[in-house]
N, C-alpha and C positions, 0 to 999 in steps of 0.2 A: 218872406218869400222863400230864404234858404230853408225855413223849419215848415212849409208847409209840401214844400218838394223831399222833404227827407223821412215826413209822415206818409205821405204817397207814395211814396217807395218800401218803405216799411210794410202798408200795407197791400202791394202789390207782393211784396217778397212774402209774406204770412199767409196768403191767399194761394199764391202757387204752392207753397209747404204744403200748406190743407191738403190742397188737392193730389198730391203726388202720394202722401197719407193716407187718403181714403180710397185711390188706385188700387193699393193691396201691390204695389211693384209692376202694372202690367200684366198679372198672370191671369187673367180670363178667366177666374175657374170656372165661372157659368156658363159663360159661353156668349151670354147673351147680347154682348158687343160687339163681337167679334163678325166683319161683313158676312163671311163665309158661312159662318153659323147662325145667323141673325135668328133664322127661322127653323132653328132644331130644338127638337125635344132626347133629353138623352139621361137616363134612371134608373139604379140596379132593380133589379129582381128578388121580392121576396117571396115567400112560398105564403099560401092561404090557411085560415082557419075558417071551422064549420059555423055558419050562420050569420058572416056576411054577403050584402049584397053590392054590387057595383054595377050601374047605369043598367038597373035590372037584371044583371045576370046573377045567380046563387054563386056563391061559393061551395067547392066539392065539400059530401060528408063526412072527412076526413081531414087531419091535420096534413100539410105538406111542405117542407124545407126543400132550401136551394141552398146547395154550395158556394155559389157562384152563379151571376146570371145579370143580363143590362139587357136592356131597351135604346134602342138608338131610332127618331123619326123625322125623318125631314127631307124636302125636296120629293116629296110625294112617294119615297120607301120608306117602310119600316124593318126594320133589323133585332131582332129577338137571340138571343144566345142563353142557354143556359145550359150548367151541367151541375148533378147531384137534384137533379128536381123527383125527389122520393116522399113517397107516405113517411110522417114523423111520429114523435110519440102521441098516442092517443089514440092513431089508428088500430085496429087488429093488431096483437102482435104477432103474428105470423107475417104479416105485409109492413111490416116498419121497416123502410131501411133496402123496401123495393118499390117500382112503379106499379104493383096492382096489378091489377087487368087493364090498364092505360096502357095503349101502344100507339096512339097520336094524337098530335096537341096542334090548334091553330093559336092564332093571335089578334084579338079584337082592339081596338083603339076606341074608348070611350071618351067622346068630348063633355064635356060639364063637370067634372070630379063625380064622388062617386053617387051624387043624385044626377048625373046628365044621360045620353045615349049612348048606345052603339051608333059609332058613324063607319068603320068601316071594320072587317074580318079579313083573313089570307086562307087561304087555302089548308089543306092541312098535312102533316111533315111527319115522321116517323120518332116516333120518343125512343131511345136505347134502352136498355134493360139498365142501365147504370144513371139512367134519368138522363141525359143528354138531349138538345136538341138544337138544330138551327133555323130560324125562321126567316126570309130574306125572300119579301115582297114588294110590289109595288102597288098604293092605294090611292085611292080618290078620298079625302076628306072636302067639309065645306070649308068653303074660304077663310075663317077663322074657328078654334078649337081653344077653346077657355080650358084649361084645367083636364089636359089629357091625362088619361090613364090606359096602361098599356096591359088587357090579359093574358094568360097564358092559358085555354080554353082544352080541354077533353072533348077529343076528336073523334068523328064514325066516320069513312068513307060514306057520302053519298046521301049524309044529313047534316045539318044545324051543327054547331058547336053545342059543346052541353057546360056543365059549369066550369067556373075557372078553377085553377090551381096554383095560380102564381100571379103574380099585380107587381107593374112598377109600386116602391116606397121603398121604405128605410124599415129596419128593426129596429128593437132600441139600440142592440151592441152596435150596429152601423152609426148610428146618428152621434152615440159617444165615441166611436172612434173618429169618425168625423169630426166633431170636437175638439177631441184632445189632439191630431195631426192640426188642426186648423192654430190651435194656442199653438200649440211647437214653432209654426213656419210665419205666425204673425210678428211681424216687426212692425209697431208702428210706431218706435223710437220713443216708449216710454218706460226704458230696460234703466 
């Protein structure tokens, strides 16, 4: 009796280990526990190249880098930030290292990845001569959105968005620095 009460406890104690192990410490990084964020989407900004498509829309004919740049979606806004959103190498080189003839960008939210739709667009915001821009709208999506992806769309007063310039995901160097921060801050006490 005493040895089967003391294996049960054992394996009560090994089971809550596990779990407090597989936690990662409580730190959320995805978010996706957490009540407040149950239902957000949130993913840096990379700049596009020529001759991808997402949920139908072309990407521009030109290469284009971001400095810096996230996507934040939930509770029916979308939130777009970027700065350094410029032509990169490949373009002209006379326009490398500027926005072009780009002088507005909207932001479209494609549900499906990048074979799904357009479900919804924002209006369209002013891009800086230093690539800069803020995008901060309120949208209607359908009640579920598998695999959003967030554009960053070449803008005309008073038509359509035209191709994208920028798409939530990762580069490589993000994904490896991602990485190697992640090995750094992982403890799961087999040091």
């Amino acid at each position: 009796m005493i040895f089967q009460r003391a294996v049960q406890a054992a394996f009560i104690a090994a089971f809550l280990a596990s779990a407090a192990v597989a936690d990662h410490g409580g730190d959320n990084r995805n978010k996706n526990n957490a009540d407040n964020d149950a239902n957000r989407f949130h993913s840096s900004i990379i700049g596009s190249s020529p001759g991808t498509s997402i949920g139908g829309v072309a990407s521009g004919g030109a290469p284009w880098v971001v400095r810096e740049g996230s996507a934040s979606l939930g509770a029916g806004r979308l939130e777009v930030e970027v700065s350094g959103l410029l032509l990169g190498p490949g373009a002209p080189a006379n326009l490398v290292g500027t926005v072009g003839p780009v002088q507005m960008v909207a932001a479209s939210v494609v549900c499906g990845g990048s074979g799904g739709t357009v479900a919804a667009t924002t209006d369209a915001v002013s891009l800086s001569s230093l690539g800069d821009a803020h995008i901060e709208s309120g949208i209607t999506l359908p009640s579920t959105c598998i695999a959003p992806v967030v554009l960053v769309r070449i803008a005309n007063p008073g038509t359509q968005p035209g191709a994208f310039i920028a798409a939530t995901g990762l580069s490589a160097a993000q994904a490896n620095d991602d990485n190697n921060n992640h090995d750094r801050n992982d403890d799961h006490g087999d040091r």
